[in-house]
Residue, then its C-alpha position, 0 to 999 in steps of 0.5 A: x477793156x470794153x468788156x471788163x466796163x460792162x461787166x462791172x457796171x452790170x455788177x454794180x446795177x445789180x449790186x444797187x438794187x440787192x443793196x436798196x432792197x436791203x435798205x429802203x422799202x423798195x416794195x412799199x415804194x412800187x405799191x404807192x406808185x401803182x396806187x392811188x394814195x393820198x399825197x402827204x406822206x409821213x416816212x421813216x427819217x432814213x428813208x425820207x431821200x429815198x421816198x423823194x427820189x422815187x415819189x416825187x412829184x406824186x407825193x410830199x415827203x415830210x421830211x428826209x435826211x437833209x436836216x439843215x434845210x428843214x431847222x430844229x422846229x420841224x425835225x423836233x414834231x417829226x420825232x415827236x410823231x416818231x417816238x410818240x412823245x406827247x401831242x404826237x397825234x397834233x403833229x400829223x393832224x396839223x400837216x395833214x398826213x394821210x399816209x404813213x410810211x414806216x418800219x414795222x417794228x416802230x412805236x409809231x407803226x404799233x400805236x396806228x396799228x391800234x388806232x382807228x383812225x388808221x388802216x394798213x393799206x400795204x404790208x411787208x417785213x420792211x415796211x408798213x404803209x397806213x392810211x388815214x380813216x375817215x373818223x366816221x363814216x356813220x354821221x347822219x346826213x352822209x353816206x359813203x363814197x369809195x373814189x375811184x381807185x382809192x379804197x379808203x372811204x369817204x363821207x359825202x353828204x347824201x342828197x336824199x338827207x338833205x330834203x329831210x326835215x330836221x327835229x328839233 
């Protein structure tokens, strides 16, 4: 009987992980954990429980299948961002998205793979993960700065600008 147990809990762990693999982006998932991404990430709706279970505390999921706990509101600007209905972009700008966690093939993924403020930092055929991009790097006064581990840039005021006079 003892052996029986075994072997049906060894099926079932590795029917789980084929059966997650199947589902959820459980490379997207790896990459995030083994990289420093900003936090406050934007997820496919069905895939929001998943992304907390395996994230948190490291990210901020925003929003995921328990639609009671988070009301009409919220649910309405995340299929707005979703389905790219209007004043989509205001809905990641105003909770501050800096990553996106989506299925490929979704308005959403094809619209930021053709805004510049927007950059694949993973890939596969479940998943696409963006980064936001600064909106430019090329302000006078700045110059760019890689965080460590991060590969996004960033623009930090330069020391040397500052000593400049200005014209007016």
């Amino acid at each position: 009987m003892a052996g029986f147990a075994v072997t049906r809990w060894t099926n079932l762990v590795h029917k789980q992980a084929r059966t997650e693999a199947d589902l959820f982006p459980t490379q997207a998932v790896e990459f995030l954990h083994s990289h420093t991404i900003p936090s406050r990430l934007f997820v496919y709706y069905d895939w929001g429980g998943y992304a907390i279970w395996k994230l948190y505390p490291q990210y901020r999921v925003f929003v995921d299948g328990r639609a009671d706990l988070y009301g009409d509101d919220l649910l309405r600007q995340f299929q707005k961002a979703s389905q790219l209905r209007n004043g989509w972009e205001q809905v990641l700008d105003r909770w501050r998205v800096e990553a996106v966690l989506v299925p490929p093939s979704g308005a959403l993924a094809q619209s930021l793979l053709l805004d510049d403020r927007w950059h694949v930092e993973f890939r596969d055929s479940h998943a696409i993960l963006f980064l936001s991009t600064p909106r430019s790097t090329k302000v006078a006064g700045c110059r760019e700065s890689y965080p460590a581990g991060h590969k996004a840039k960033k623009c930090v005021p330069d020391p040397s600008e500052s000593a400049k006079p200005t014209r007016n």
